[in-house]
N, C-alpha and C positions, 0 to 999 in steps of 0.2 A: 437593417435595424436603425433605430433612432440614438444619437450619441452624443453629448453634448462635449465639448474640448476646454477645458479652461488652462492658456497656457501656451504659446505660438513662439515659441523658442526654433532651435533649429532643430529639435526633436517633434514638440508637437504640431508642428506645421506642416511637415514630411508625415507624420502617423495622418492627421488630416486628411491631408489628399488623396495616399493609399485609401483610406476608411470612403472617400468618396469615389474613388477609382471601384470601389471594390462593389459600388451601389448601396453605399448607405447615406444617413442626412448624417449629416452633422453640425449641430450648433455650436458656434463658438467665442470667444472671447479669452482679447489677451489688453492689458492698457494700454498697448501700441494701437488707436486705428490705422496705421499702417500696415500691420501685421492682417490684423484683421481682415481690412482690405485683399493682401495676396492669397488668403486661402478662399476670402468670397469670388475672388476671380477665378479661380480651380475649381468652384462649385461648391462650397461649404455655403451654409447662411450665420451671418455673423448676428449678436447681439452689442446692445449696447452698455451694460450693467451685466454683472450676476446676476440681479433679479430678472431682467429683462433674459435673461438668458433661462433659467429654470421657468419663467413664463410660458416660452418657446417649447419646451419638452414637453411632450405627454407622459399622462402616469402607466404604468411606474415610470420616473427618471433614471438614466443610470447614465452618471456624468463624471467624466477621468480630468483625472487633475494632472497635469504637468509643469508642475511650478518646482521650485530647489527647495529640498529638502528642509527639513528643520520648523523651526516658525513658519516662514509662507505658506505651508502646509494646514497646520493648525488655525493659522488666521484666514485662511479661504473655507478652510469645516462652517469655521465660527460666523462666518457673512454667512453662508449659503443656508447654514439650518434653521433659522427661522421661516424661509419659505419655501423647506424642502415637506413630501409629506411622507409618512407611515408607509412601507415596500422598496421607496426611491435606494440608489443605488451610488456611493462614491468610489471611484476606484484611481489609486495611487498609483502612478506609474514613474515617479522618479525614484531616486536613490535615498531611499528612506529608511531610516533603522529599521531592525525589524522588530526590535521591543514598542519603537514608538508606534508601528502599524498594528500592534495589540492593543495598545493602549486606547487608540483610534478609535478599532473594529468594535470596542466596548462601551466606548461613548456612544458611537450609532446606535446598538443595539438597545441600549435605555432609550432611546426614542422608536424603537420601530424600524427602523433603518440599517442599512447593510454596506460593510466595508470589504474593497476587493485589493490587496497589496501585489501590484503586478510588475514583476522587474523585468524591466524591457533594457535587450542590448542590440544595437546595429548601427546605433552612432550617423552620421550624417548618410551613410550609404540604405538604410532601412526604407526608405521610400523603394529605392530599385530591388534590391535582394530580400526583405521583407526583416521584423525582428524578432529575434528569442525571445521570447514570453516564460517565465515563470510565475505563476499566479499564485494566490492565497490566500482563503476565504473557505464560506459551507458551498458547499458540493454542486446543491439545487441551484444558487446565486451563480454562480460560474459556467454550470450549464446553460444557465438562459442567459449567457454574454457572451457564449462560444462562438456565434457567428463571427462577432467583432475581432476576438483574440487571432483564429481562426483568416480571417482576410487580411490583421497583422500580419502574421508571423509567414514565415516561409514553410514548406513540405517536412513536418514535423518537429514544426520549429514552437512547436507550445504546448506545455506541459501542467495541469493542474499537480501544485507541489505539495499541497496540504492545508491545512488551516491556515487562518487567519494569521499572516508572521512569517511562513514557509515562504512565499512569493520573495519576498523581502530578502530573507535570508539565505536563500540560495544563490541571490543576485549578488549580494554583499561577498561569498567565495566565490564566487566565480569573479567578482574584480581584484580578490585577493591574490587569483590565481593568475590574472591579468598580468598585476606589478609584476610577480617576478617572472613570467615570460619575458614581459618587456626589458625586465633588470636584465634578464639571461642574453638578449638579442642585443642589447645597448654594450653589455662587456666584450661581447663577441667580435662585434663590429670595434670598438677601440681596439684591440688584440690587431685584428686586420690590417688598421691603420698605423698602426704602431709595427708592422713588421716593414721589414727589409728591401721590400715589395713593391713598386707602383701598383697596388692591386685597386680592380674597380669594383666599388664596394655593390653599385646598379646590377651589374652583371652577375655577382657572388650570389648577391638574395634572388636574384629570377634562376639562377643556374640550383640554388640548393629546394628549390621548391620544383624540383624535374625528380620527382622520385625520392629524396630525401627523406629521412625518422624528421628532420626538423626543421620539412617543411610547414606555411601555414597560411592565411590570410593576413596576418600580420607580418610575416614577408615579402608578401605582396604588395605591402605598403610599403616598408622599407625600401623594394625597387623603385614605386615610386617618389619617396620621398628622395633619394639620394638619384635619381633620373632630373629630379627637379635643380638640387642643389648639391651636387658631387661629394664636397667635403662638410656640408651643413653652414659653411660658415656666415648664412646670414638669420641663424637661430642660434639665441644664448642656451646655452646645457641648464636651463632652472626649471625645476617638473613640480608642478602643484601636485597636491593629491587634493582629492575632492570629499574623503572621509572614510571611503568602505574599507577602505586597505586599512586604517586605522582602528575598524570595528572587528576589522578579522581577527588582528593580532590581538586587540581584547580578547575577543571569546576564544582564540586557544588558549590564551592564559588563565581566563578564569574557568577553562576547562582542561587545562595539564595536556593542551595535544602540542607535541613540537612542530612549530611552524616556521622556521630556520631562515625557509630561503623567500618567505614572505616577508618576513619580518625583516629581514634585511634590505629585499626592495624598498620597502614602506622606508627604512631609515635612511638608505641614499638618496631618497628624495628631499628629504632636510638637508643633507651633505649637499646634494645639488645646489643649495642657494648660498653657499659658501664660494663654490668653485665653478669653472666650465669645463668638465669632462666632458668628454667626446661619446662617453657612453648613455650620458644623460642629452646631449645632443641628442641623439637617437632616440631615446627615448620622447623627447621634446615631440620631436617632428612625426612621429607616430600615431602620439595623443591626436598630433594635430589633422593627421590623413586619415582618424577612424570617427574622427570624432568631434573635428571643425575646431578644437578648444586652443584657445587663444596662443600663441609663441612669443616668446620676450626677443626683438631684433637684436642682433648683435651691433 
């Protein structure tokens, strides 16, 4: 298939290359020509503009956007529809609300046009392992994309979730459910350190993913993050959140579901910028081994 990329971050630059690994075109553009540049050397062909980019596409267009949520979203809709036509196709692949991908999907639709809200999770390792796909849009639209999703994602790894919002929203709990894994692993590991012990924290997390209830990929990384830096001490305990964990807690709230041990991740991570726990430590260097996302040095 033909694909257009707008957006060569550490995510969209990796889905790029798979998408051309996998035998597809891919047009792309990000304002880095540098960026640009690394995926046209992988074999993408790069533009020079949005326009020059939706140029490049045949009709119909169906062109994924990887840009941060919020505004940069809405202000790439708002360039590209003037010289998008009637069938062409945008599809959302960051961490976007999933009210705002309704909102979206309905502006498209007064023009003729089709919106596909696709939460994608694999973080810096999705080039190799492939990513979770949760999509969300009409039925027929995402059938004729299935190629694409499909050389995404890994052996069952993509699921059409529902309309227009579903994609989005399924993404948004599952990072909800993210935090407090990671909250669960961060207190765990302090507890560790905090006992009586020289214990090694590398060896615990490779030993407890040998047959363990709790083992996980995220263990996985824990060995490697603590194989790299034993006691973390050259990562500050300060853990951003990037917003889903905050929309979760909304919506159980404005839906009466108790969400205890989400809600709580979600609030240690504020607590985190107060203090340097050793649990938020871990948490830190986690973010940073699934997902490349920046660490504050100690």
């Amino acid at each position: 298939m033909e694909l257009g990329m707008i957006g060569l971050g550490r995510m969209g630059a990796n889905m790029t290359e798979r998408l051309v690994l996998g035998g597809h075109k891919v047009i792309t553009y990000d304002r880095s020509a540098e960026a640009i540049q690394r995926v046209v050397d992988k074999g993408a062909v790069g533009a020079a503009s949005l326009a020059d980019l939706v140029r490049k596409l045949s009709l119909p267009r169906a062109i994924w956007l990887m840009v941060p949520s919020g505004d940069p979203v809405d202000q790439t809709m708002d360039q590209l529809l003037p010289s998008l036509a009637k069938g062409d196709i945008l599809i959302d692949g960051g961490n976007s609300n999933y009210k705002d991908s309704i909102r979206r999907a309905e502006k498209m639709k007064t023009h003729g046009m089709h919106f596909i809200d696709a939460g994608t999770s694999g973080g810096i390792w999705g080039l190799q392992n492939g990513y979770c796909m949760m999509v969300g849009g009409e039925k027929a639209v995402v059938s004729r994309l299935e190629p694409i999703f499909l050389t995404l994602a890994p052996k069952d790894g993509y699921l059409h979730a529902g309309p227009n919002g579903a994609g989005h929203f399924v993404k948004m709990i599952h990072n909800g459910i993210e935090y407090g894994m990671m909250q669960a692993y961060g207190e765990g590991f302090e507890l560790l350190k905090a006992s009586p012990f020289d214990l090694d924290l590398a060896k615990i997390s490779h030993l407890w993913n040998q047959g363990s209830v709790v083992r996980s990929w995220l263990l996985e990384l824990c060995e490697s993050a603590f194989e790299k830096d034993p006691k973390l001490d050259a990562i500050k305990g300060y853990v951003e959140d990037s917003g889903e964990g905050r929309w979760t807690v909304i919506e159980a709230i404005e839906r009466g579901v108790s969400a205890t041990v989400l809600a709580h991740s979600l609030f240690a991570r504020y607590a985190s910028r107060q203090q340097d726990a050793f649990s938020n430590k871990v948490i830190a260097a986690l973010r940073n081994e699934f997902g490349g996302h920046a660490v504050k040095k100690s």
